[in-house]
MARMAR-75405 format. One record per residue (C-alpha): residue in three letters; x negated, y negated, z. Coordinates in steps of 0.001 Angstrom, whole numbers, plus 500000, padded with zeros to 6 digits. Each point is the difference from the previous one (the first is absolute). Layout:
{residu=ALA, c1=X, c2=Y, c3=Z};
...
//
This chain:
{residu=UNK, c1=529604, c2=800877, c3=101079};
{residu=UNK, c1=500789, c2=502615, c3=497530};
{residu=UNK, c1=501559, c2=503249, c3=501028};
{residu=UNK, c1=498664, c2=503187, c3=498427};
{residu=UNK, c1=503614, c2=500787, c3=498272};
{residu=UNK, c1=501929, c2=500878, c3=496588};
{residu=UNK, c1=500601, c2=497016, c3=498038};
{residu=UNK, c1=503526, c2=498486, c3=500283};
{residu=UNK, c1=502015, c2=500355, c3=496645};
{residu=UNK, c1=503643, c2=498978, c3=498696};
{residu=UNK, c1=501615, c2=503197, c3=499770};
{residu=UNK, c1=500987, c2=501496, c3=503423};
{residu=UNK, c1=502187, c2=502332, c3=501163};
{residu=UNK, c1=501952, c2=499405, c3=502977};
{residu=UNK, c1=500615, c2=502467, c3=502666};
{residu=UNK, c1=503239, c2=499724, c3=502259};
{residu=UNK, c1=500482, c2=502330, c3=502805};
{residu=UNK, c1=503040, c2=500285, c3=502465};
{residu=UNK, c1=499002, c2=500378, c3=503339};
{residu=UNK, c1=502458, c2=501611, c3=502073};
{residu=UNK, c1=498934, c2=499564, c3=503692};
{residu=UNK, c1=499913, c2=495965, c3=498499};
{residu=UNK, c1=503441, c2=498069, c3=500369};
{residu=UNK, c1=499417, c2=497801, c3=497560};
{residu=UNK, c1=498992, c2=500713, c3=496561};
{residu=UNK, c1=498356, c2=497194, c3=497365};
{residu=UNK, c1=502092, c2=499473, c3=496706};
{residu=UNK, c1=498347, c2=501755, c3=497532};
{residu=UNK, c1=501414, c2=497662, c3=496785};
{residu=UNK, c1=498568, c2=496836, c3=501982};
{residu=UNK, c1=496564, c2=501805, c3=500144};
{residu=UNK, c1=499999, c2=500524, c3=496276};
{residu=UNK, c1=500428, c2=495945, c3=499612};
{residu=UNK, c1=497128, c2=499748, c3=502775};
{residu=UNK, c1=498260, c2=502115, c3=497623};
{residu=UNK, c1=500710, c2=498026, c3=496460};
{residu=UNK, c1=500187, c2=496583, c3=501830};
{residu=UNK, c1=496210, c2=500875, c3=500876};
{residu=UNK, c1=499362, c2=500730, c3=496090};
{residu=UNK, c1=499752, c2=503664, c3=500096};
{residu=UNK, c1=501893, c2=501920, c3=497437};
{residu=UNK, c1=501625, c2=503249, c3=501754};
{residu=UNK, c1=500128, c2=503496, c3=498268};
{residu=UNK, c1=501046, c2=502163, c3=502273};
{residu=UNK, c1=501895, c2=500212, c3=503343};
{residu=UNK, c1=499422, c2=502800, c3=502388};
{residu=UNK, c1=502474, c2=500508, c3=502516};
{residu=UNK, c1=500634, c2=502691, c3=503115};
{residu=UNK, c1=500601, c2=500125, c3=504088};
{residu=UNK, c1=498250, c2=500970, c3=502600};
{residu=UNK, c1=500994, c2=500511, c3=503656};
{residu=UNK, c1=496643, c2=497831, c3=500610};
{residu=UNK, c1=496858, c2=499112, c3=497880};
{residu=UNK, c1=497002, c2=501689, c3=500383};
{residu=UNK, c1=497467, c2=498667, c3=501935};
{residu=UNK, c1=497054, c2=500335, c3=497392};
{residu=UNK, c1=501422, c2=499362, c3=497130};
{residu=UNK, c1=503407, c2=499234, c3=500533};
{residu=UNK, c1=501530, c2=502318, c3=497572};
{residu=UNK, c1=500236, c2=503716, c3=500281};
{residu=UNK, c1=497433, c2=502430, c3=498244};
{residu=UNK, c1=502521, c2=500834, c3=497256};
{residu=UNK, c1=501242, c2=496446, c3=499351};
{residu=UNK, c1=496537, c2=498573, c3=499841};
{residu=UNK, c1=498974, c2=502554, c3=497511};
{residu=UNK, c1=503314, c2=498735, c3=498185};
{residu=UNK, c1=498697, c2=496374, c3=500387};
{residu=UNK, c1=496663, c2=500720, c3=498350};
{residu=UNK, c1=501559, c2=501562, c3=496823};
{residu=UNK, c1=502374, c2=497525, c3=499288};
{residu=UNK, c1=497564, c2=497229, c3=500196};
{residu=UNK, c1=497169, c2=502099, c3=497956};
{residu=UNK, c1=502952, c2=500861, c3=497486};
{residu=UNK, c1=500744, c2=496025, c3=499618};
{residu=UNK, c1=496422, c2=499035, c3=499947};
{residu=UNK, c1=501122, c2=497013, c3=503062};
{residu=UNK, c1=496788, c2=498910, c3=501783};
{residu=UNK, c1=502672, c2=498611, c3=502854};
{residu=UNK, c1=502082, c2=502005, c3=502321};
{residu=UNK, c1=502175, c2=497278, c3=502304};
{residu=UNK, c1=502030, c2=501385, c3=503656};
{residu=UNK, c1=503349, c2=498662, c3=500852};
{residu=UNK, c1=498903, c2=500618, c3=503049};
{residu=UNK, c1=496968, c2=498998, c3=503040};
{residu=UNK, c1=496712, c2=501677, c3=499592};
{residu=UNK, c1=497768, c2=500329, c3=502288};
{residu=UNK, c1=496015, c2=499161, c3=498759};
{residu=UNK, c1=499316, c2=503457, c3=500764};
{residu=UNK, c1=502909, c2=501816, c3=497630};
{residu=UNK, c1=499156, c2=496865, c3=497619};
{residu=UNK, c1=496160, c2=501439, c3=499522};
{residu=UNK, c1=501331, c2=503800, c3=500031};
{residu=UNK, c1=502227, c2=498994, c3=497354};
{residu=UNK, c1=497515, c2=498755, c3=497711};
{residu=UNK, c1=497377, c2=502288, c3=500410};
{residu=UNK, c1=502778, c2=502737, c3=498919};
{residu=UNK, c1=501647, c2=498224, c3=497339};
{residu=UNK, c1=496795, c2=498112, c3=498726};
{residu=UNK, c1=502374, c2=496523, c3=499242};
{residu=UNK, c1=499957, c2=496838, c3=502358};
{residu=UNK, c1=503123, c2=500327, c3=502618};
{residu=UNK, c1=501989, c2=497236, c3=501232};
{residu=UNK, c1=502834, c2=500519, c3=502689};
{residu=UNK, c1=503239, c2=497526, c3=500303};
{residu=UNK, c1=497570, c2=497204, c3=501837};
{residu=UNK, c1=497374, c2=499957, c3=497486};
{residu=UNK, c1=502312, c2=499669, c3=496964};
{residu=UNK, c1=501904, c2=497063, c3=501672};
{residu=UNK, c1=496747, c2=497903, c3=500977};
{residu=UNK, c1=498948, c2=500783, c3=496394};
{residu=UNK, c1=502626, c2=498089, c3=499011};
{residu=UNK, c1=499657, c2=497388, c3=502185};
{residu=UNK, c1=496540, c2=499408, c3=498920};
{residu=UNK, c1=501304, c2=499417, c3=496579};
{residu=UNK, c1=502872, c2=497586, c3=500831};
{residu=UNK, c1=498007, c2=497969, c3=502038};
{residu=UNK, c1=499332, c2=496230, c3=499010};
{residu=UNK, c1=499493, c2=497838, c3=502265};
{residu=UNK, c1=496418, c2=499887, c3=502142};
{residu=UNK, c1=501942, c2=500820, c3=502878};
{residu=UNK, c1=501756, c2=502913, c3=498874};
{residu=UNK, c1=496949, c2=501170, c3=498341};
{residu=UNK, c1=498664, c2=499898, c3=503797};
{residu=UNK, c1=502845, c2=501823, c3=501266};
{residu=UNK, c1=499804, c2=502946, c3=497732};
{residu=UNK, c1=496255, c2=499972, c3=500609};
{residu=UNK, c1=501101, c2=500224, c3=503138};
{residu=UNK, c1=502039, c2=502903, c3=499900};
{residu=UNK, c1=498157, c2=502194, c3=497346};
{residu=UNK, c1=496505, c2=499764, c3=502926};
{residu=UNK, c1=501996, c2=501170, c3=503287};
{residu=UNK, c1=501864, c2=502590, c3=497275};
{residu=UNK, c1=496307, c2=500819, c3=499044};
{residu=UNK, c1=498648, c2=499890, c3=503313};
{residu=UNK, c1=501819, c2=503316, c3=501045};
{residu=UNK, c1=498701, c2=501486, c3=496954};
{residu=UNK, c1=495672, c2=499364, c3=500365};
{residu=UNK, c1=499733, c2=503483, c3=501292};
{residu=UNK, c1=498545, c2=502251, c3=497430};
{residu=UNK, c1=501197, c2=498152, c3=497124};
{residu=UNK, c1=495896, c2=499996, c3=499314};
{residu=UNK, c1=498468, c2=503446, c3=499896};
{residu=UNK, c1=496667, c2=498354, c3=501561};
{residu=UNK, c1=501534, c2=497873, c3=503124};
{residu=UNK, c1=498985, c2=502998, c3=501954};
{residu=UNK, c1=496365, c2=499652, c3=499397};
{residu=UNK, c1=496990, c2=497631, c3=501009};
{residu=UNK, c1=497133, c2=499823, c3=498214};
{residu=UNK, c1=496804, c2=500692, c3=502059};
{residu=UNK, c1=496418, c2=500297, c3=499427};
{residu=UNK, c1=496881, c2=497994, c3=500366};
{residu=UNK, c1=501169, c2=496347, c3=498332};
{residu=UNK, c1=503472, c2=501201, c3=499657};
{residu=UNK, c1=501142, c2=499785, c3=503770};
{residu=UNK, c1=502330, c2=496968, c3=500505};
{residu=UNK, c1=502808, c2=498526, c3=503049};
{residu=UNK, c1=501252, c2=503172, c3=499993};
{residu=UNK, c1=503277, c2=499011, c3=498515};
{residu=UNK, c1=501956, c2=502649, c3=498007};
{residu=UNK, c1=501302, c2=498577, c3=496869};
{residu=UNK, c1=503408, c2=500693, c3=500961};
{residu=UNK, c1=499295, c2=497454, c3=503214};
{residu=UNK, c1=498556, c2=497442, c3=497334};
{residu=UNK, c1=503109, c2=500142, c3=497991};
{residu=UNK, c1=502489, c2=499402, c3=503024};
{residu=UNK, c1=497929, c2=497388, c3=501156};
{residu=UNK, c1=500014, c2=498623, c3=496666};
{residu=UNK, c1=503878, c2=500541, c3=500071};
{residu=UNK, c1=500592, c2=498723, c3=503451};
{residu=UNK, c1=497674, c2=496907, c3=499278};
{residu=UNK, c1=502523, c2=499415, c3=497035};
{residu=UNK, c1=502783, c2=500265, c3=501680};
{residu=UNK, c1=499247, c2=497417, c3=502938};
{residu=UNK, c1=499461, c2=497619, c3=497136};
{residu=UNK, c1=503132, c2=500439, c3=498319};
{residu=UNK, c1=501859, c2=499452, c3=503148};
{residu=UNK, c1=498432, c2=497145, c3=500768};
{residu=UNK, c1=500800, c2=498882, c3=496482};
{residu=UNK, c1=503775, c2=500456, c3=500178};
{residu=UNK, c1=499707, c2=498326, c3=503593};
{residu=UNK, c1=499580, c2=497134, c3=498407};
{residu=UNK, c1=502848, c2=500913, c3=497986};
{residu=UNK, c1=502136, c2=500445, c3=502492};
{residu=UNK, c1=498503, c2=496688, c3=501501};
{residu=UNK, c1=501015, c2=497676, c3=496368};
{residu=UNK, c1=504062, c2=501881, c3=500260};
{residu=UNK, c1=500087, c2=499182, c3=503428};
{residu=UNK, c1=499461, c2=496420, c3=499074};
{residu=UNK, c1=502352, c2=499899, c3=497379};
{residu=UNK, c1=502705, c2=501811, c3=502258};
{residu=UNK, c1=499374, c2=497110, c3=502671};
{residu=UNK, c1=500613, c2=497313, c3=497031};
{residu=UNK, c1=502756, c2=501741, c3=499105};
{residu=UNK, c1=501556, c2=499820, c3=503495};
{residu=UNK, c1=499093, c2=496374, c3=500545};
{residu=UNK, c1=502011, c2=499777, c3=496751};
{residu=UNK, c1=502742, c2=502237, c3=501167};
{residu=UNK, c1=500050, c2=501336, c3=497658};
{residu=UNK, c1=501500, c2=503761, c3=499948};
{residu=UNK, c1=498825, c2=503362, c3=498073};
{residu=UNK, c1=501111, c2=502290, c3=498611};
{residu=UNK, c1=498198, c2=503186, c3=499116};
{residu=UNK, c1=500825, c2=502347, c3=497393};
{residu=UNK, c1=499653, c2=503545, c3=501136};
{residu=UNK, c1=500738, c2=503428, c3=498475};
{residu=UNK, c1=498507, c2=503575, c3=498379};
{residu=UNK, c1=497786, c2=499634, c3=497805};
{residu=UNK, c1=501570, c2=499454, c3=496298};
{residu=UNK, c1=503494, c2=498533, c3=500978};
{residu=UNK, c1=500295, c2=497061, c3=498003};
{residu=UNK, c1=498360, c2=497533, c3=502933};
{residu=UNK, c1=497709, c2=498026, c3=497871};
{residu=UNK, c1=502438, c2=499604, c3=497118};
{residu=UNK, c1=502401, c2=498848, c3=503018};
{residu=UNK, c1=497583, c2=497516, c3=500658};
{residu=UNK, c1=499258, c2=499203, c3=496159};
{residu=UNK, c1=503701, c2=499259, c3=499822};
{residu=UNK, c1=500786, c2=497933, c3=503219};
{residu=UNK, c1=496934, c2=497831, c3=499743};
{residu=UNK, c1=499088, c2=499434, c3=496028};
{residu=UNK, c1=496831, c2=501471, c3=500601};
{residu=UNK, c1=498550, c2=502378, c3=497867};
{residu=UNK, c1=497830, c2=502295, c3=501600};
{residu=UNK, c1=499409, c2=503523, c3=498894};
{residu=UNK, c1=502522, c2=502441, c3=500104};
{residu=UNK, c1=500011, c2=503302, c3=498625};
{residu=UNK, c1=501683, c2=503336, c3=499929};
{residu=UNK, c1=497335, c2=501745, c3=501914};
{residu=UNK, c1=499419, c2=500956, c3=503969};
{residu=UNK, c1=497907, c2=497065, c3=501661};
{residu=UNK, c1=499827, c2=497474, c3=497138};
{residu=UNK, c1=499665, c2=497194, c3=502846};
{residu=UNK, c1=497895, c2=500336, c3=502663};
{residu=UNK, c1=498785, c2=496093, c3=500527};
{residu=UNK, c1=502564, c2=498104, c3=501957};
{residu=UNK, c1=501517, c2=496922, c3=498390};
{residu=UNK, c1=501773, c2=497146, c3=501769};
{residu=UNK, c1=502573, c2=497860, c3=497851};
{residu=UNK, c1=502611, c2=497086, c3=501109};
{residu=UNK, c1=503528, c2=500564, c3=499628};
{residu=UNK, c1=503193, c2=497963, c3=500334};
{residu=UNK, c1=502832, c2=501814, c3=501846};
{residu=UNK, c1=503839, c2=498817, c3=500252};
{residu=UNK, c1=501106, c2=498559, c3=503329};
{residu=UNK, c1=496630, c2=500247, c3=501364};
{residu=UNK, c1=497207, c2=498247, c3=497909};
{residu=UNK, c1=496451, c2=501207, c3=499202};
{residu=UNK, c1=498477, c2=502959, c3=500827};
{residu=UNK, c1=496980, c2=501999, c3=499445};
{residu=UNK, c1=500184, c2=503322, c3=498334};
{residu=UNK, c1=496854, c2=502579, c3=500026};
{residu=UNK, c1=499730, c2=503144, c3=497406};
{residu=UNK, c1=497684, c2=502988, c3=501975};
{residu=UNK, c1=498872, c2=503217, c3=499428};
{residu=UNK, c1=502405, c2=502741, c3=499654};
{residu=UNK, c1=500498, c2=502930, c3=502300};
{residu=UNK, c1=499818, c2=503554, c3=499134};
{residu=UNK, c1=500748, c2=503349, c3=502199};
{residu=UNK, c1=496697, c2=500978, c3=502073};
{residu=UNK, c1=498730, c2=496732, c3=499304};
{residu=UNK, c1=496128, c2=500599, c3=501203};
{residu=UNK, c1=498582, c2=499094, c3=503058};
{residu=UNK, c1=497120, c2=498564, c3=498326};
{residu=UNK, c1=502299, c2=497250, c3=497713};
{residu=UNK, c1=502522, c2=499154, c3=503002};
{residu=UNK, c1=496575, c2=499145, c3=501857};
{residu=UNK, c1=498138, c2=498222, c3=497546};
{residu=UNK, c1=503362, c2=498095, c3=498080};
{residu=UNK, c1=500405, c2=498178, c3=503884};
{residu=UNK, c1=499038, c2=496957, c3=498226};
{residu=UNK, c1=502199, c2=499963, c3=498013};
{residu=UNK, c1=503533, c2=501833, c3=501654};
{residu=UNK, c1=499507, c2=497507, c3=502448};
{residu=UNK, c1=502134, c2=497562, c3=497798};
{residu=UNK, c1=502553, c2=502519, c3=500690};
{residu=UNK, c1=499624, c2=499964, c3=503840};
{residu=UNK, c1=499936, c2=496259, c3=500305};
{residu=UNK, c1=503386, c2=499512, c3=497397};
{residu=UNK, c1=503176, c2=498607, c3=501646};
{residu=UNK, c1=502180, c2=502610, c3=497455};
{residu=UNK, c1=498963, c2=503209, c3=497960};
{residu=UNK, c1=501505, c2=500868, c3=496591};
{residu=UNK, c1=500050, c2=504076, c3=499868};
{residu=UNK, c1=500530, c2=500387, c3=496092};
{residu=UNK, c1=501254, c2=502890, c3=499054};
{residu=UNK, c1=500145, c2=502375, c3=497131};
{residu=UNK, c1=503870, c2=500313, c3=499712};
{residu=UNK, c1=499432, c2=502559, c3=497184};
{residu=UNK, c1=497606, c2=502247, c3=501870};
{residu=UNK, c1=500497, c2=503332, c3=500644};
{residu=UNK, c1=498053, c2=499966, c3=503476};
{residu=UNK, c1=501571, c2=496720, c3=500818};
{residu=UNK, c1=500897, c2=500704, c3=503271};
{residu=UNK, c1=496754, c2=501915, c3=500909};
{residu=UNK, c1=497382, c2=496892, c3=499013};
{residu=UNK, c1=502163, c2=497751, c3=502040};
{residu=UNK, c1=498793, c2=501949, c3=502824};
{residu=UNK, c1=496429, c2=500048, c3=498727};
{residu=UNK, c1=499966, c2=496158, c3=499693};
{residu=UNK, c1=501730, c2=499703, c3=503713};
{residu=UNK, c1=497471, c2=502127, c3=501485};
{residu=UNK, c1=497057, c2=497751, c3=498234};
{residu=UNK, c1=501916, c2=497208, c3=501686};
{residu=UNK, c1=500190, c2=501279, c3=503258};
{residu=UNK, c1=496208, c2=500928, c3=499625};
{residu=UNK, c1=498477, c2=496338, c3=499317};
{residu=UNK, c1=502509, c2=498543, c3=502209};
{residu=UNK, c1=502631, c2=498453, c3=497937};
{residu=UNK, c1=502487, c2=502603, c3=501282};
{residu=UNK, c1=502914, c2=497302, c3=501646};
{residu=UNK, c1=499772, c2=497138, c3=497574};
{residu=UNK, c1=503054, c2=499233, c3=498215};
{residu=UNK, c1=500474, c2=501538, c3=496766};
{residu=UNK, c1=502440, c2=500104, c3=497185};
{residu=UNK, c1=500004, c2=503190, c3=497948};
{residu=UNK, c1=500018, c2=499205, c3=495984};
{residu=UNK, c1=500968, c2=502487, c3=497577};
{residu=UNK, c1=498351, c2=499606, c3=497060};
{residu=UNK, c1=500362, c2=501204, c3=496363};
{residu=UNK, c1=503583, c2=500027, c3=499850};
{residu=UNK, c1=499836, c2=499718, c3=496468};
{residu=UNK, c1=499202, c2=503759, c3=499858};
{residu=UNK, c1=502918, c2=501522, c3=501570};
{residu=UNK, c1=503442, c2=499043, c3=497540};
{residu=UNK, c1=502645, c2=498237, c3=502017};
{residu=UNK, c1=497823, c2=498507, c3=502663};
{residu=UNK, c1=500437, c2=495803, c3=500522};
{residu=UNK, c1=498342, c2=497298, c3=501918};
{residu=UNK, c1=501441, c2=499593, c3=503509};
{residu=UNK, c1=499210, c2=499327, c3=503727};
{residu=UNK, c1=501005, c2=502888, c3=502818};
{residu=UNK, c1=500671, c2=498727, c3=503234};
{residu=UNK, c1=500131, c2=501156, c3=503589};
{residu=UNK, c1=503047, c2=499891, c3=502378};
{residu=UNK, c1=499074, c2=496196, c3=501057};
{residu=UNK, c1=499241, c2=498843, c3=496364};
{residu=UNK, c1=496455, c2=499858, c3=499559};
{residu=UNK, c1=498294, c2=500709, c3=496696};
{residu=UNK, c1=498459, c2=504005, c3=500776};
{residu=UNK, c1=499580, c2=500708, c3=495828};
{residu=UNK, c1=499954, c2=499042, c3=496857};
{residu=UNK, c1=500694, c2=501516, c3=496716};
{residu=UNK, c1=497633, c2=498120, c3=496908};
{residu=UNK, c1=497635, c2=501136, c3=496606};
{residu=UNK, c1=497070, c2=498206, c3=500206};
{residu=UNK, c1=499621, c2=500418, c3=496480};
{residu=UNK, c1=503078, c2=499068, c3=498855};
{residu=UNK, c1=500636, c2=496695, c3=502742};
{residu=UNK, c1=503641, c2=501851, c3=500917};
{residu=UNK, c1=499839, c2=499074, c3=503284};
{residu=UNK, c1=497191, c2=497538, c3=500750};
{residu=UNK, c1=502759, c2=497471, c3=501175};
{residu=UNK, c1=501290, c2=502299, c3=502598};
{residu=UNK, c1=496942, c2=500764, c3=501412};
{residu=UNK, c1=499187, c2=496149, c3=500627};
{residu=UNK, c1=503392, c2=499513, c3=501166};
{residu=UNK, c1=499141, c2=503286, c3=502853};
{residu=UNK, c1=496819, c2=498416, c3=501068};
{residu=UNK, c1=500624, c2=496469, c3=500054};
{residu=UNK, c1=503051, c2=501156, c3=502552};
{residu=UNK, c1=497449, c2=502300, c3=502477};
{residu=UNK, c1=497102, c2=497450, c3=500358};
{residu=UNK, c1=502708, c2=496944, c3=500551};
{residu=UNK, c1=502362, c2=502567, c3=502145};
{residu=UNK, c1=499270, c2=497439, c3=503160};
{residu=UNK, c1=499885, c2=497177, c3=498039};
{residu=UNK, c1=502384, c2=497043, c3=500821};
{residu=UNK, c1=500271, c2=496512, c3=498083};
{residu=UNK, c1=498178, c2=497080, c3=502229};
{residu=UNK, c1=500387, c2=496478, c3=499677};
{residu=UNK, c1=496576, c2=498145, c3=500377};
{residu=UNK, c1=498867, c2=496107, c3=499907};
{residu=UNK, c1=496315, c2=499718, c3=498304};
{residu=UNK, c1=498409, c2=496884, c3=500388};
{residu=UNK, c1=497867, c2=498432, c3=496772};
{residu=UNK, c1=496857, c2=501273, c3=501825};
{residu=UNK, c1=500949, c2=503942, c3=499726};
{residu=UNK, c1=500734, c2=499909, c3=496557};
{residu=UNK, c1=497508, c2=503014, c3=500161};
{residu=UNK, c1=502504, c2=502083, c3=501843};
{residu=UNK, c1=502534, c2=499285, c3=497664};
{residu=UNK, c1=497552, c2=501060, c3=497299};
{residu=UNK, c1=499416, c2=503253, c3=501613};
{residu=UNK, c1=503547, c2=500371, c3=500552};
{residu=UNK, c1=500637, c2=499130, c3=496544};
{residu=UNK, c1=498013, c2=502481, c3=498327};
{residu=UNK, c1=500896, c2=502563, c3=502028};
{residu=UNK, c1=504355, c2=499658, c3=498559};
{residu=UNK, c1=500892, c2=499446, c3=503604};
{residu=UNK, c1=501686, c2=496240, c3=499279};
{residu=UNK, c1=503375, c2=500436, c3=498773};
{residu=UNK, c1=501222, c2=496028, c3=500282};
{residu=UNK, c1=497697, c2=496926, c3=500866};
{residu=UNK, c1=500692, c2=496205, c3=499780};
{residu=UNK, c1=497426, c2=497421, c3=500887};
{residu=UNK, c1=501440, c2=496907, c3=502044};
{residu=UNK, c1=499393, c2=496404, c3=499411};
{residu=UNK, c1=496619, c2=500353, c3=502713};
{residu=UNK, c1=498746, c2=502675, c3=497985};
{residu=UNK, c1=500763, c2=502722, c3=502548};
{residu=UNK, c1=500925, c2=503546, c3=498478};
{residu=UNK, c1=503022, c2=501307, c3=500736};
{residu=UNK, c1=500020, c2=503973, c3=499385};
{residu=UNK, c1=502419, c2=502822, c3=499736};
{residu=UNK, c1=497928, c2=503034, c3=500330};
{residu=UNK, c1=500048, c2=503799, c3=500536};
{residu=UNK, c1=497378, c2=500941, c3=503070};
{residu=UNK, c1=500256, c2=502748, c3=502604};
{residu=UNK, c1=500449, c2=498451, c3=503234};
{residu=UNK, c1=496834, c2=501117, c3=500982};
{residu=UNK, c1=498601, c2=497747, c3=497643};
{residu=UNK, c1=502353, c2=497438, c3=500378};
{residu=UNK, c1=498512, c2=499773, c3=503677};
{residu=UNK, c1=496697, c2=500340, c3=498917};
{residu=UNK, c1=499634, c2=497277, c3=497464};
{residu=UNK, c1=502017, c2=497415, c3=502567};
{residu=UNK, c1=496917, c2=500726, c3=502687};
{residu=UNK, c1=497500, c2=499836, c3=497828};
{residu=UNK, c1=500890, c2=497431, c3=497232};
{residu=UNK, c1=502274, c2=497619, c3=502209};
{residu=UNK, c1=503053, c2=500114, c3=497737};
{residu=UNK, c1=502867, c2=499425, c3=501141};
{residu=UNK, c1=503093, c2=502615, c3=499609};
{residu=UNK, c1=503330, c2=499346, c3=499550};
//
């Protein structure tokens, strides 16, 4: 499918209105690191307000005309919207201004398509880009319109705007059934997890907080991190040993970002659903941000959105290192439990509290049980084992284990029923 349109090119100019009758307004220094993290190189930045945008081409006659001489004056063969478009102002736009136009959706599924590695993210953005497409089929050909007709030139009768949403449509079914099976393979390894009990926790956050070299530092990993918006966008899923409570299971996701599309929050299911099934969220945070404050609402309302909204979570302020006379430390609530935690990622300051905080919310109910393994569930004492719930353990002279071991009661219960240990 190739639309009848200006060729893309580096140099853009970026156009950020403020729209009045609009209560909130996007950030117009994050859009210029949408723009670069895409690989565009901005020249020029036009700015103004409007009570509303205009319904053709959402500027006004005056600014428009001021559009297309700035971008003729820079030579940029890309003009990029901090802002919505709809197809139709996208088409009026670049018929008037003879350059390809991309509003705030298209420039951040761009870069998605670029950041993608896996063969399921690759799926999602695929995903995302058709049912952003989709919406955009009519008259992005100048001959959809037409049929051909004539003797030997009379077919189904099928306009080839139908043909390409069919086409579309037939794409889409197959991708969905493709991350179905997606979903189907986590789902497995969620239950194995939970026959394990074995907790996670997911990392959560706006998009270029510090998350994945968070997870870099707390796991030994060393996955790619970068100064740039959405450097990760395929989930990863590491062990980690916590104080007090034993092993856990940590998961680095895709960050958030204000007006996060429709389109990703739909087709990134897959994977946000390690979010929705973790026992405890970690909400890093940008403690040298300016909008600090204003993406912690962004990334709440995400949550709320998929789901995740009244999990447990423990806010971590990140980046200390770049505000002066800032030190590790855990803030508590009235009753004592861990609510943040102050930590670099880059420079470790911190790392040690942060265990410390989340080793004491996922063993909160925990309590230390005394059980009696016979030689014959030596397994269960493996499992225990390599989960860091055994703190003492003798073995007596009939080969019976004697254990001292941190469980929640729950699971106390549960492994006397099922396993035929007995407590004391």
């Amino acid at each position: 499918m190739f639309l009848e349109r200006p060729d893309s090119g580096e140099t853009c100019v970026l156009v950020h209105i403020d729209i009045f009758a609009q209560a909130e307004q996007e950030d117009l220094t994050e859009f210029e690191e949408l723009a670069i993290s895409a690989g565009a190189e901005p020249v020029a930045i036009l700015t103004g307000s409007r009570d509303r945008p205009e319904s053709a081409t959402f500027l006004g006659a005056g600014k428009l005309e001021e559009l297309a001489q700035v971008r003729q004056l820079h030579n940029a063969r890309l003009v990029l919207f901090n802002h919505s478009l709809t197809p139709s102002q996208e088409r009026n736009l670049e018929r008037r201004l003879r350059c390809r136009v991309l509003d705030r959706t298209g420039l951040i599924l761009d870069i998605f398509a670029q950041r993608a590695r896996s063969h399921e993210g690759k799926l999602q953005v695929e995903l995302a880009q058709l049912s952003h497409l989709s919406t955009r089929l009519k008259r992005g050909w100048s001959h959809l319109d037409r049929q051909k007709g004539g003797i030997g030139l009379r077919g189904a009768g099928e306009k080839q705007l139908e043909l390409d949403q069919r086409m579309i449509g037939q794409r889409i079914r197959s991708i969905r059934k493709s991350l179905a099976r997606v979903h189907g393979r986590r789902e497995l390894g969620r239950n194995a997890r939970k026959r394990a009990e074995l907790a996670t926790i997911s990392l959560v956050g706006y998009t270029n907080v510090g998350k994945t070299s968070l997870f870099n530092r707390v796991t030994g990993d060393a996955g790619y991190a970068a100064d740039q918006l959405f450097a990760t966008l395929d989930p990863r899923l590491r062990r980690i040993g916590l104080p007090a409570y034993g092993v856990a299971i940590l998961a680095d996701t895709v960050g958030f970002i204000g007006h996060l599309p429709h389109q990703l929050v739909e087709a990134f299911k897959a994977t946000l659903e390690e979010t929705v099934a973790a026992q405890l969220l970690v909400h890093v945070v940008d403690a040298a941000g300016a909008r600090r404050q204003e993406n912690v609402e962004q990334v709440n309302a995400v949550l709320r959105e998929i789901g995740a909204g009244d999990i447990p979570c423990l806010q971590v302020c990140n980046k200390i290192d770049l505000r002066p006379g800032l030190g590790p430390r855990i803030d508590r609530d009235a009753e004592g439990r861990p609510i943040r935690v102050w930590m670099s990622a880059l420079t470790g300051a911190g790392e040690e509290e942060l265990r410390v905080a989340l080793g004491e919310l996922l063993g909160a109910d925990m309590v230390q049980q005394a059980l009696v393994l016979s030689p014959r569930q030596a397994g269960l004492r493996s499992r225990l084992l390599a989960r860091g719930c055994i703190q003492q353990e003798r073995v007596d002279e009939l080969g019976n284990f004697h254990l001292l071991a941190r469980l929640s009661p729950t699971e106390a219960r549960r492994i006397a029923a099922l396993e035929g240990c007995r407590l004391e």
